[in-house]
C-alpha positions in Angstrom: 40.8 -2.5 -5.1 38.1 -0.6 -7.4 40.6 1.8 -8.2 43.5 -0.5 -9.2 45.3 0.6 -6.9 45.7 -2.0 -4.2 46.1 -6.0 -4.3 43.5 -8.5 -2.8 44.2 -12.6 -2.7 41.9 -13.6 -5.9 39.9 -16.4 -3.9 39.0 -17.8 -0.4 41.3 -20.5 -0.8 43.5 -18.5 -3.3 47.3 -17.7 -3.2 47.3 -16.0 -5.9 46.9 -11.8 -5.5 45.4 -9.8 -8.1 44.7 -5.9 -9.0 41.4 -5.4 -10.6 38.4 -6.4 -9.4 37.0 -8.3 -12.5 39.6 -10.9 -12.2 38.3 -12.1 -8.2 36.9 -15.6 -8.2 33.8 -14.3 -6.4 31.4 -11.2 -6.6 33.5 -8.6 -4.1 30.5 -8.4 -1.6 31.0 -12.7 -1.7 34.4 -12.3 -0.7 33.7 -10.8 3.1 32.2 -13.0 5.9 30.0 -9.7 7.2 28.9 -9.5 10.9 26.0 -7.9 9.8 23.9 -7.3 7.1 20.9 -5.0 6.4 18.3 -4.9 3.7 17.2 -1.7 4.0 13.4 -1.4 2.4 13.5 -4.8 1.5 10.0 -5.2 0.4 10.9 -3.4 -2.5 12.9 -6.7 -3.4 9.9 -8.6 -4.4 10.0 -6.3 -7.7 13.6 -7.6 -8.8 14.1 -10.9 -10.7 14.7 -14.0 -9.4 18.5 -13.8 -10.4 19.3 -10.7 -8.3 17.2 -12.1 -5.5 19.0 -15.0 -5.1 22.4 -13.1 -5.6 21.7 -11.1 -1.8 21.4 -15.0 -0.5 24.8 -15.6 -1.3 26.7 -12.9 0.7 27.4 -14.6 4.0 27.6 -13.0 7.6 26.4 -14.0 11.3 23.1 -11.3 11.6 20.9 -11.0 8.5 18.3 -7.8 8.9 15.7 -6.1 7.2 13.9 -2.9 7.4 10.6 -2.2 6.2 7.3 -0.5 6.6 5.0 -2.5 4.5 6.7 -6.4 5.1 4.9 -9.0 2.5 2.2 -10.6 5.4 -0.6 -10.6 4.2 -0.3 -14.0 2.4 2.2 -17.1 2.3 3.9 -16.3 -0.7 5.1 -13.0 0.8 6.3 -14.7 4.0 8.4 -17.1 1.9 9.8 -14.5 -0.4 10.5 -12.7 3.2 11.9 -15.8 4.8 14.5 -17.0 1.9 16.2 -13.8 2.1 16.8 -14.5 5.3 18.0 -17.6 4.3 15.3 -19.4 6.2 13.8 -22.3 4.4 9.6 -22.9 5.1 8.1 -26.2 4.2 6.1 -26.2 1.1 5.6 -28.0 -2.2 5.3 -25.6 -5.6 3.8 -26.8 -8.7 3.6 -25.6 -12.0 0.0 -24.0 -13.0 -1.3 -25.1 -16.6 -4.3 -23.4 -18.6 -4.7 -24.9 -21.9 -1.9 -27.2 -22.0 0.7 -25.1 -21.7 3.1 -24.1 -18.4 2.0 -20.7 -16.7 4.6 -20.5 -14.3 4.1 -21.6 -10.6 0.9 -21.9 -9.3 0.9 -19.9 -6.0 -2.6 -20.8 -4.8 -1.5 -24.6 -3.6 0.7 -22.4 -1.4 -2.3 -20.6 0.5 -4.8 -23.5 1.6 -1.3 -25.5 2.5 -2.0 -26.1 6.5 1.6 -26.7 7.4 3.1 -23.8 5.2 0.8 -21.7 6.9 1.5 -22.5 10.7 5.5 -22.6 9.6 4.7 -18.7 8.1 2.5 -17.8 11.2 6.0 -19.3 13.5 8.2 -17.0 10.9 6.8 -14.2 12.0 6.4 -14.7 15.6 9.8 -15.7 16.1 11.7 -13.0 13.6 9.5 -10.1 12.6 9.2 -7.5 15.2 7.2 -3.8 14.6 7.4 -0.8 16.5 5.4 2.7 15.4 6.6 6.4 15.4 4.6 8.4 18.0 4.1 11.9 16.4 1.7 13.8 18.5 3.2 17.3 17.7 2.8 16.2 13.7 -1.0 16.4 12.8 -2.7 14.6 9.8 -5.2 16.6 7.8 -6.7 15.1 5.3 -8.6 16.1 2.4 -10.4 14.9 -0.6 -10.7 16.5 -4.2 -13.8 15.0 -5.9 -13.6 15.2 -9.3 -16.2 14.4 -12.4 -15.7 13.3 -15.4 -16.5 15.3 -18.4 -19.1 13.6 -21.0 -16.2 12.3 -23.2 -13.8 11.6 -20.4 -16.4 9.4 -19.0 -17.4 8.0 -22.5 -13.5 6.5 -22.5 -13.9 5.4 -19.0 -16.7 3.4 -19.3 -15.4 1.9 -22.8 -12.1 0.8 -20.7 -14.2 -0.3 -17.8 -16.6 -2.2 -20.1 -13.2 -4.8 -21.3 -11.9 -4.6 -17.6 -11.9 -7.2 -14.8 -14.6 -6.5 -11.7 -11.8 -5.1 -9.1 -13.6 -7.1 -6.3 -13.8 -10.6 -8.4 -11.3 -13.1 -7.4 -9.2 -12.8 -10.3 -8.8 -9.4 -10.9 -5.4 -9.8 -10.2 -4.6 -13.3 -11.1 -3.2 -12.6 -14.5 -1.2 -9.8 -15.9 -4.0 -9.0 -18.8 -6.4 -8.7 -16.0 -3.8 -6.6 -13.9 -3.0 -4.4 -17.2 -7.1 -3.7 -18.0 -7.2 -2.4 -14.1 -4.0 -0.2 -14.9 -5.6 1.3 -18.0 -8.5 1.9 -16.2 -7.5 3.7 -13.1 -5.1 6.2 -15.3 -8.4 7.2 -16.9 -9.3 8.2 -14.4 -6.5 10.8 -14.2 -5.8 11.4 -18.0 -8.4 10.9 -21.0 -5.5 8.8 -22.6 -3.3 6.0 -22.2 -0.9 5.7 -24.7 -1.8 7.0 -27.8 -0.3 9.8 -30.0 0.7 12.9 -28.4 -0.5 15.4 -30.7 -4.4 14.9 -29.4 -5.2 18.2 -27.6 -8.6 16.8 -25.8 -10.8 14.3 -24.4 -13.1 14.8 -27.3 -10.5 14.3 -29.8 -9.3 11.3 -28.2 -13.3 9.7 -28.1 -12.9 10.0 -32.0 -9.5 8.0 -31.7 -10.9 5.3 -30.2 -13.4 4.8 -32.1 -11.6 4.5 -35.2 -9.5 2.3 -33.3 -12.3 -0.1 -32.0 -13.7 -0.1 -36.0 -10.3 -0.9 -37.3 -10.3 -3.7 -34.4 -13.5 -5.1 -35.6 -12.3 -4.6 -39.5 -9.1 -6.8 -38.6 -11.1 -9.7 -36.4 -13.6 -10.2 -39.3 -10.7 -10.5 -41.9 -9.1 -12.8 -39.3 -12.6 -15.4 -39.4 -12.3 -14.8 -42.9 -9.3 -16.0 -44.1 -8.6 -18.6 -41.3 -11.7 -19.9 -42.8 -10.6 -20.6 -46.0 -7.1 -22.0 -45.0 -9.6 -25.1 -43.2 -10.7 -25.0 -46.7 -7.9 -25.4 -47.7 -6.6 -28.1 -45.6 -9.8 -30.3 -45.8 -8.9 -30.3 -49.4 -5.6 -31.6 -49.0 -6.4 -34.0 -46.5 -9.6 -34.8 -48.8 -6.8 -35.5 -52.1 -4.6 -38.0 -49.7 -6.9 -39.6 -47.7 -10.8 -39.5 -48.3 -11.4 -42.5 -46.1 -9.7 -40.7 -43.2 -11.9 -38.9 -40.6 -10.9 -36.4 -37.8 -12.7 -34.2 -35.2 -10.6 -31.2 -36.1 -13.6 -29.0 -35.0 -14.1 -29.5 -31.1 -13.2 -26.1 -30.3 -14.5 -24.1 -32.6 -17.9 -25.8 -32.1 -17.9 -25.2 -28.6 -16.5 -21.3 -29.2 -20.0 -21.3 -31.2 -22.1 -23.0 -29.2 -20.8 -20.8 -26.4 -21.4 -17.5 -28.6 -25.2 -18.9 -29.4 -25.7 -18.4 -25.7 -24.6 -15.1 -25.6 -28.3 -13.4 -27.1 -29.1 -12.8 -30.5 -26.5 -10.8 -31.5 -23.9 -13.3 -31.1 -26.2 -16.0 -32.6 -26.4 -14.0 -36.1 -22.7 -13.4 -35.8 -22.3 -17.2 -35.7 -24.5 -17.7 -38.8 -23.0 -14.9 -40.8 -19.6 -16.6 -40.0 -21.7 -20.5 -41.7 -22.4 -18.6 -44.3 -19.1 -16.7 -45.3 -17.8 -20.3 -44.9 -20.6 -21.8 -47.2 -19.7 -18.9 -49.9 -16.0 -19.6 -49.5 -16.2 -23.2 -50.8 -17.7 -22.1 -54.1 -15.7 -19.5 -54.5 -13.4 -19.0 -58.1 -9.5 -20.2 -57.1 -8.0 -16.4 -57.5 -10.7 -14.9 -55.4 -10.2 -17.7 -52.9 -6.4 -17.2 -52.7 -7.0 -13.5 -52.8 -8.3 -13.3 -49.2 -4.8 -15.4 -48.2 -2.4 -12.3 -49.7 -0.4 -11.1 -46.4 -2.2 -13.6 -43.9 0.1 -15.1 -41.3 -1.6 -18.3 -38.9 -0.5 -18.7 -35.5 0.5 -22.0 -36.0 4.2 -22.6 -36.2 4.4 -25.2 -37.8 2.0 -23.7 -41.0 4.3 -20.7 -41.0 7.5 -23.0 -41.3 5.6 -24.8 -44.2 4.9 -21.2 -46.1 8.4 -21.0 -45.4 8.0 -17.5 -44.0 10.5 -16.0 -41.5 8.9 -12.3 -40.8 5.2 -11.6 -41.7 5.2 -10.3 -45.5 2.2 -8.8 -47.6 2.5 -10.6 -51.8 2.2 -14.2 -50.3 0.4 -15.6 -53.0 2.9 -17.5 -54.6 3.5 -19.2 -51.4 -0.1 -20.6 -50.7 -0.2 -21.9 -54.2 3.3 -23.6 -53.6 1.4 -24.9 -50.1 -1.3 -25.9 -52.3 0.6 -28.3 -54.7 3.1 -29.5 -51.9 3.2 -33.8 -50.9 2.6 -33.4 -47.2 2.2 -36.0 -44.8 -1.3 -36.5 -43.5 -0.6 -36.4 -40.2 1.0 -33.0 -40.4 -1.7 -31.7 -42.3 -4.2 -32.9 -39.7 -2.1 -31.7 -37.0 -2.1 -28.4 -38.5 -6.0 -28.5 -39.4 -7.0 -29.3 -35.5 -4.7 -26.1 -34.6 -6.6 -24.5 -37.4 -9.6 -24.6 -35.8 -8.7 -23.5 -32.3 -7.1 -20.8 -34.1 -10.5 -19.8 -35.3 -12.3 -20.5 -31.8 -10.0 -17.6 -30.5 -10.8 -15.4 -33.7 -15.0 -15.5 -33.3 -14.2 -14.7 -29.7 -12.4 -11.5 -30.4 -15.0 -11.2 -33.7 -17.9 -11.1 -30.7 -15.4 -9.0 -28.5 -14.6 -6.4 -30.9 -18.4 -5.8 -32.3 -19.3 -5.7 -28.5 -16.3 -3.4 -27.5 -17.8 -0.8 -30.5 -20.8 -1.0 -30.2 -21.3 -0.4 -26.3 -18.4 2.9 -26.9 -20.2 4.3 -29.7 -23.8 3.9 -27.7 -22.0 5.5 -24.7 -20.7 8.3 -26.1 -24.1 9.0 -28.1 -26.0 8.9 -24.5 -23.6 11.2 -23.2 -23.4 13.7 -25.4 -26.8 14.6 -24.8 -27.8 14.6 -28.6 -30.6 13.0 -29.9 -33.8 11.9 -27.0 -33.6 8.4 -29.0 -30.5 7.9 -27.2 -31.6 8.1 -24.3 -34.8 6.0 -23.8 -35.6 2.9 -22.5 -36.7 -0.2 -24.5 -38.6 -1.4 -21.7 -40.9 1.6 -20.6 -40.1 3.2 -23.8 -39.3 6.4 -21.3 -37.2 9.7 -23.0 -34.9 11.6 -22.6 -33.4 9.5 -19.3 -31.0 11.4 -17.2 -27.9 10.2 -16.9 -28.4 8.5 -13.1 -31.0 6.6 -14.4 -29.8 5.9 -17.4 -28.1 2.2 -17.9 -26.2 1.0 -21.1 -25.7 -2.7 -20.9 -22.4 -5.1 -22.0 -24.9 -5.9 -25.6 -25.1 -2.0 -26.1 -29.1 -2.0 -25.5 -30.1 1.3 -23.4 -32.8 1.0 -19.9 -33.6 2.8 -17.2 -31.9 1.3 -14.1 -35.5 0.0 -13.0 -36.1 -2.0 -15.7 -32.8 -3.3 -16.1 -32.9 -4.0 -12.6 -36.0 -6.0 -12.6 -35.2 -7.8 -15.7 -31.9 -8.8 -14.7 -33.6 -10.3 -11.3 -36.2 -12.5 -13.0 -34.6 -13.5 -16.4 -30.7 -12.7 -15.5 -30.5 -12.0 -19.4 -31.1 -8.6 -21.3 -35.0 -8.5 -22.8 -33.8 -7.6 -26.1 -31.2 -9.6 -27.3 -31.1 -12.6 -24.5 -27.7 -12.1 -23.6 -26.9 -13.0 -20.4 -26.3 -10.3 -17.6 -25.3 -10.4 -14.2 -26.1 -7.5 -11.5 -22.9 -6.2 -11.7 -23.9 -5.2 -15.0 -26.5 -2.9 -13.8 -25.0 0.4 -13.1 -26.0 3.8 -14.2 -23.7 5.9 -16.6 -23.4 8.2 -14.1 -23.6 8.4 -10.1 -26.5 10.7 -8.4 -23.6 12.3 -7.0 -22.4 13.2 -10.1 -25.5 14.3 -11.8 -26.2 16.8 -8.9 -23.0 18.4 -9.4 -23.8 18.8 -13.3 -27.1 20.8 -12.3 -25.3 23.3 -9.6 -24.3 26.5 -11.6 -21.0 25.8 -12.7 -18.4 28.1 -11.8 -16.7 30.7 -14.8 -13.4 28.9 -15.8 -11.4 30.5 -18.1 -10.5 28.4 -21.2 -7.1 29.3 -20.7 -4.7 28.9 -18.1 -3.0 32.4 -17.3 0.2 31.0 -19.7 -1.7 30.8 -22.7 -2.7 26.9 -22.2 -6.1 25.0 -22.9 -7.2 23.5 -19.4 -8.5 21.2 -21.0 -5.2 19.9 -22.7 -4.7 17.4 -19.6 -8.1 16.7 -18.7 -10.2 17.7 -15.7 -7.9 15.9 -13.1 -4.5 17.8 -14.0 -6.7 21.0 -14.5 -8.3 20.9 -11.0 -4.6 19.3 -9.7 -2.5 22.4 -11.5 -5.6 25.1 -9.5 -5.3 23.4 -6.5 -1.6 23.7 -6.8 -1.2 27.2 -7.4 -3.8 28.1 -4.4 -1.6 26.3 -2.2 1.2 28.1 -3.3 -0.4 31.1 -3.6 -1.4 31.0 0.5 1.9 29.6 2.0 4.8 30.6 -0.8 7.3 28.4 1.7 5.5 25.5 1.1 6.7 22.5 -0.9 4.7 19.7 -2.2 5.5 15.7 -2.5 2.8 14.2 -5.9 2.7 10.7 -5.8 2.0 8.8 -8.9 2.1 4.9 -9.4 2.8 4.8 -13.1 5.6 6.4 -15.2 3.7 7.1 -18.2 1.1 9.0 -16.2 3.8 10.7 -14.2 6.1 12.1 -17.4 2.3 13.6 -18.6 1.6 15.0 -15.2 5.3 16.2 -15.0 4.3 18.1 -18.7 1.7 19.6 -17.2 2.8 20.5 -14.4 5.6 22.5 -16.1 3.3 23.8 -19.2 1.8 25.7 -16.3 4.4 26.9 -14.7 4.5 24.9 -11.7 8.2 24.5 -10.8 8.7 20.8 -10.5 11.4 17.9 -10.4 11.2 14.2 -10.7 14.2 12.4 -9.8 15.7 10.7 -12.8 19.3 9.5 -13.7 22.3 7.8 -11.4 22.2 7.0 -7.8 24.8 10.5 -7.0 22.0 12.4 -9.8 19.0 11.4 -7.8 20.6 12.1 -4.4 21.2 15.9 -5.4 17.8 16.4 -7.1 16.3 15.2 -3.3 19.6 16.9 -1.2 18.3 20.5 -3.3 15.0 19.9 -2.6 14.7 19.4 0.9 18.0 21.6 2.2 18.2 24.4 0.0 15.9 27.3 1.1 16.8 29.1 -2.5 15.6 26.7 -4.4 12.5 27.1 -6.5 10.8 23.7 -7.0 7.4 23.6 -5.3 6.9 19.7 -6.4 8.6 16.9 -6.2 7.0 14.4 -8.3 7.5 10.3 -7.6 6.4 6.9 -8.2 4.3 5.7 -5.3 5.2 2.1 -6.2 9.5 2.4 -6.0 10.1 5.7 -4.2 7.4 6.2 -1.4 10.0 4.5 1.3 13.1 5.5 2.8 13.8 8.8 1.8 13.8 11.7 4.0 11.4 14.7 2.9 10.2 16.6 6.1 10.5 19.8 3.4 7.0 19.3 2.5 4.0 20.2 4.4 1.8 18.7 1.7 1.2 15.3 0.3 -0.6 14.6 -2.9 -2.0 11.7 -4.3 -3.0 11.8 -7.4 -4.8 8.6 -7.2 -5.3 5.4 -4.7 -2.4 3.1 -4.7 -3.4 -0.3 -6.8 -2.6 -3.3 -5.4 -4.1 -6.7 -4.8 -5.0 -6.3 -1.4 -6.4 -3.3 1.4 -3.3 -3.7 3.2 -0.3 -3.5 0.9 -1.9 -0.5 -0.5 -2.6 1.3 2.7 0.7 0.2 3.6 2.5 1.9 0.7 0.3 5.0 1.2 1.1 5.5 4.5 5.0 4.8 3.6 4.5 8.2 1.3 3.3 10.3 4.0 5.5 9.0 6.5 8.2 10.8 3.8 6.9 14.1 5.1 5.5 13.2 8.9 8.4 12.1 10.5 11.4 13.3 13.1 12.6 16.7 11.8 9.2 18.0 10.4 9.2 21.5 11.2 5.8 22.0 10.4 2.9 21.0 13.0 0.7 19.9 10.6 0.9 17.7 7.3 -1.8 17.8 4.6 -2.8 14.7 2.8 -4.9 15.6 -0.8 -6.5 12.8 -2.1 -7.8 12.9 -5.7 -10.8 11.2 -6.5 -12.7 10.7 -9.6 -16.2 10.2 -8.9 -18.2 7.1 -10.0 -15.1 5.3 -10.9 -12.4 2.6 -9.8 -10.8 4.9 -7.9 -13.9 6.1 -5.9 -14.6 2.3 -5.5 -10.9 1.9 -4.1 -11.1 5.1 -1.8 -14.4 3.5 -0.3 -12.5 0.4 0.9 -9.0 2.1 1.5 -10.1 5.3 3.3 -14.0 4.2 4.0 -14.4 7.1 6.9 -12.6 9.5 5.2 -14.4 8.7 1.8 -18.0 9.1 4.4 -17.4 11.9 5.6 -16.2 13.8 2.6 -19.8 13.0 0.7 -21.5 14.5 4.0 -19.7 17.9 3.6 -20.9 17.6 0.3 -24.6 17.0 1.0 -24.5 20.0 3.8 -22.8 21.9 1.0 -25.5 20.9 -1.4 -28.6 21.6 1.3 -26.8 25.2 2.6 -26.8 25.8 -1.7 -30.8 24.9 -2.0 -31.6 26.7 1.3 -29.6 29.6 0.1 -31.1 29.6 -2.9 -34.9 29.3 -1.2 -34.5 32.3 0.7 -33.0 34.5 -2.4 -36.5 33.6 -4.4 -38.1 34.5 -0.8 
């Protein structure tokens, strides 16, 4: 039939035979009553769209199956996605969610306190959800942990990142996709000193300079925002003022509470707010052309304003236009309507003002402390202490430097920073760097060359991919049979770790292309003994399951799997290794490397993940560390 070459009746009810395949009344798969049908991985489902989901619910057949290592449990939700593909229906009720007025899609959370949708899930899975495990005695697990630290400007980006992200262990660090996205940004830091960003930057220090401009530019664009959204309330309060001077609204609710909010955020804030009264005091007595100056190329959010400009796509030369605005016979209710949106439009723009001045100002304060310049930079404005190290050292959200001690005690009694009265929680007291970390920066550093043996800057990837491209080669180097599975979540981090893996002459394949393409890259991989690729590099979020890769003896990760919850990101983990420990491993041992950046989300993930594994990893490094001292007692003996 898919060839053309054979005839098939058009419809279930249907006389009528046709040729090709496009002309059937039904999908083809719609057109069989199967006995059996199997979702194979199906977990991986809950990434499609609603459309194709509900497409596998129409094909019909007497057994529905699925197969799966890491099934959606761990809350309702799951269990219903689960269930409906099984064309089960659970009891439940699903409400929109609404934040600000608007629709933000269904609210999932009535789902998980709902009693009855929770004992109907809890029958679900006794009744249809069976699990059996693969006993593997002959395969043993050894794993191992690479702890890495961050160089001065690879942590300076870190800590910039993690000073805008959600706190992973809050409750809604995963409830919306900008939180979700911060957390993203943040854990490829911890691999790679960028995300995103122009390719032509060789380093991490290069790339602290690049965001800097970047956060000034930021701060540049927020104050022109306040600026001219400022003068188009002028604006409209004049209009208004012209039609109907009797006529009184409270157009200013939110951006009075956006102030009053940014008051009690310490002095900083509280100048901000008055510098902003001021600008607007200046702007009322300003000439016409100046006024209408600071409107050239501005573009409000409101709809409705932009339809009255009678702007399509954002231009620059808009003057013409305001002074046609200016002179036009609009109704008064329009022009209120648009004032009120007006001045929640500026609400949002002192919050990103305060954001961006706050986002600068704690980067450039960071990087200063870590680049062990001036002793200014490091003291405390407390004990007035010098010259800090870096483990005692805290920067807080305001930018103010303390030593963890006094930030400590001043956050307990006042819960707000002693200089500028901004309020801090504990969370916010944290040291720039670990102990742990500082330790290793005062053992004598081994000699590493500047250059890889192929001519390229370690440093070109950042300390992750450098220590990930050594360890590599020393694997290769003792056991030149072996092959290697890397798992990365992301695709942007994996086509930079894929560069550098091949800019160092790691032989390496990703799989990439059609469903036949991908099959050969594996079918090369794992069955031809003359082939040359060491690594196989995938996405730990789509291809960890169902492909068999006993080839490798070693599994890399080259970070911890992000996901909402312990379980789903164990799960997936263990899905990867069982790729490689499995029926038909040749080998009688499989290595797990883990990849850890110290003093950073994904240490912080590791310790709930892998907690043992995680404990006893910093134990071989304190023997390592007292064997070193002892060693180095009985030398000067």
């Amino acid at each position: 039939l898919m060839q053309g070459t054979h005839s098939m009746v058009s419809g279930r009810k249907s006389g009528c035979s046709v040729n090709d395949w496009k002309e059937l009344e039904f999908p083809v798969l719609e057109m069989f009553y199967w006995r059996r049908i199997v979702f194979d991985e199906f977990h991986e489902l809950e990434s499609f769209e609603s459309a194709q989901q509900n497409s596998l619910q129409f094909l019909r057949a007497h057994f529905r199956w699925g197969l799966t290592g890491t099934p959606p449990v761990d809350n309702n939700a799951g269990v219903i996605f689960m269930s409906s593909l099984f064309r089960i229906d659970l009891p439940g009720y699903l409400a929109d969610g609404f934040q600000g007025g608007r629709a933000t899609g269904p609210d999932l959370e009535d789902w998980e306190s709902d009693r009855l949708l929770t004992e109907s899930a809890a029958r679900f899975l006794d009744d249809y959800v069976r699990q059996n495990t693969a006993e593997l005695p002959h395969i043993r697990l050894e794993e191992h942990v690479v702890q890495i630290n961050h160089t001065a400007a690879e942590r300076a980006l870190y800590l910039g990142q993690a000073h805008e992200a959600p706190d992973y262990n809050g409750d809604d660090a995963f409830r919306s996709e900008e939180n979700v996205s911060a957390l993203e940004r943040l854990l490829k830091l911890c691999s790679h000193f960028q995300v995103g960003g122009a390719d032509e930057i060789q380093n991490a220090n290069e790339e602290c300079g690049r965001i800097s401009d970047q956060k000034e530019r930021r701060l540049v664009r927020a104050r022109n925002q306040v600026r001219r959204c400022a003068r188009v309330i002028i604006l409209l309060q004049r209009l208004l003022d012209k039609r109907s001077k009797k006529r009184k609204i409270a157009w200013s609710a939110e951006m009075d509470k956006m102030k009053a909010k940014l008051k009690a955020e310490g002095n900083a804030a509280k100048d901000l707010v008055e510098d902003v009264e001021k600008e607007e005091e200046a702007a009322r007595r300003e000439a016409h052309e100046d006024f209408l100056s600071y409107l050239d190329g501005h573009r409000p959010r409101s709809e409705e304003m932009i339809q009255s400009l009678g702007w399509v796509q954002p231009k620059r030369g808009v003057i013409e236009d305001w002074k046609i605005f200016m002179e036009s016979s609009m109704e008064v209710s329009s022009l209120e309507k648009m004032l009120i949106s007006q001045g929640g439009e500026q609400a949002q723009n002192l919050w990103e003002l305060h954001e961006a001045g706050s986002s600068m100002d704690f980067f450039k304060r960071t990087v200063a402390a870590l680049a062990k310049g001036k002793p200014e930079d490091r003291i405390c404005n407390v004990c007035m202490e010098e010259d800090l190290p870096l483990a005692r050292l805290a920067i807080t959200p305001c930018a103010h430097a303390f030593c963890i001690g006094c930030l400590r005690e001043s956050v307990a009694k006042f819960s707000k920073c002693s200089l500028c009265q901004r309020p801090l929680q504990q969370k916010d007291v944290r040291p720039l760097v670990s102990e742990l970390e500082e330790k290793c920066e005062k053992k004598e550093p081994e000699p590493t060359p500047q250059l890889s043996s192929r001519g390229v800057r370690l440093d070109k990837y950042g300390t992750k991919l450098a220590v990930l491209v050594n360890k590599l080669h020393e694997l290769r180097r003792q056991d030149g049979e072996a092959k290697v599975i890397l798992f990365v979540q992301f695709d942007d981090l994996k086509r930079k770790v894929c560069s550098a893996l091949r800019e160092f002459g790691i032989p390496c394949t990703t799989l990439q292309g059609g469903v036949g393409t991908r099959a050969g890259i594996i079918r090369d991989w794992q069955n031809n003994p003359q082939s040359e690729t060491f690594v196989l590099l995938l996405s730990l979020a789509q291809s960890a399951s169902g492909t068999n890769l006993t080839a490798a003896s070693h599994v890399v990760f080259l970070h911890p799997m992000l996901a909402p919850n312990a379980e789903r990101a164990v799960g997936y983990e263990m899905q990867a290794i069982g790729r490689a420990r499995r029926h038909g491993q040749k080998r009688s041992v499989v290595h797990v490397w883990r990849f850890v950046t110290a003093d950073t989300l994904e240490q912080k993930i590791t310790e709930i993940h892998q907690g043992a594994l995680w404990k006893v990893e910093q134990e071989r490094q304190a023997r390592e560390a007292r064997n070193a001292a002892q060693a180095a007692q009985e030398a000067e003996s």
